[in-house]
C-alpha positions, -999 to +999 in steps of 0.1 A: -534+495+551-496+494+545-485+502+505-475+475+480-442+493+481-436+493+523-448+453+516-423+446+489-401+463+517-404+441+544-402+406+521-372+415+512-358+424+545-369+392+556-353+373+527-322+387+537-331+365+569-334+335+551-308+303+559-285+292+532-314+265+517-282+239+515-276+238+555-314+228+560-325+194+571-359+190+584-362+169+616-359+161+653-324+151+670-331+123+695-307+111+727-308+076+731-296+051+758-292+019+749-287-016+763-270-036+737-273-078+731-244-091+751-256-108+783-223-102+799-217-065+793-222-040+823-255-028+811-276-055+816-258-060+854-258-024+862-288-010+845-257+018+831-268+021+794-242+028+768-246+064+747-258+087+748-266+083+709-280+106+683-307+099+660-320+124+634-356+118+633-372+127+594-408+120+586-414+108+547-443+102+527-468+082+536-463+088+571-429+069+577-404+081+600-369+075+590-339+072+616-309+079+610-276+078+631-260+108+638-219+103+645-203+128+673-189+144+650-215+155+631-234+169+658-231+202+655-236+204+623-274+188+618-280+208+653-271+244+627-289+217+597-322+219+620-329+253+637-318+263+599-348+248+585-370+263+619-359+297+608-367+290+572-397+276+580-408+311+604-397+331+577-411+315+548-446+318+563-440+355+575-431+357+539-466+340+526-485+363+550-469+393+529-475+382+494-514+376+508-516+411+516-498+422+488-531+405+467-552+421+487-539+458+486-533+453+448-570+445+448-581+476+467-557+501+450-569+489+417-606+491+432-597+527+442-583+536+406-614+523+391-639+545+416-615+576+407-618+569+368-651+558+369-660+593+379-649+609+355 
């Protein structure tokens, strides 16, 4: 069983791993093709869709998904937004793991103390 000192260790190597929490944005990124409302236009005699467009998918309380328009230019940028918040996410929980078995080796060390005192 690792020591609460080689614990405290890691955590904080994998803080150090930790995404800047204001370049986060949880959500999907959608491509969309779309065939727009003028009879006339290209895409409804063609089948040749206009886009592609991107949508940032984002799931609210009570179960609502929220779309929202990405522009071009902007792109990049909720891309870094999104695998930012995977990696925080990943983290976070390797983080969580660590703090459970900090609990438990405080438990046992102080388990251990006891025995040895208890002996006396």
């Amino acid at each position: 069983m690792p020591s609460q000192r080689l614990l405290e260790q890691r955590k904080a190597d994998l803080a150090r791993k930790l995404p800047e929490p204001l370049e986060t944005v949880r959500g999907t990124l959608v491509e969309r093709y779309l065939t727009c409302g003028k009879p006339a236009c290209r895409c409804h005699a063609t089948g040749a869709r206009h886009g592609p467009y991107h949508y940032l998918l984002t799931t609210t309380a009570p179960g609502k998904t929220r779309t929202t328009l990405v522009p071009a230019e902007q792109l990049g940028r909720v891309r870094r937004w999104i695998a930012n918040f995977q990696r925080f996410k990943e983290v976070s929980e390797k983080i969580t793991e660590l703090n459970t078995e900090l609990v438990r080796v405080s438990r046992t060390e102080r388990r251990a103390q006891g025995a040895s005192g208890s002996r006396r």
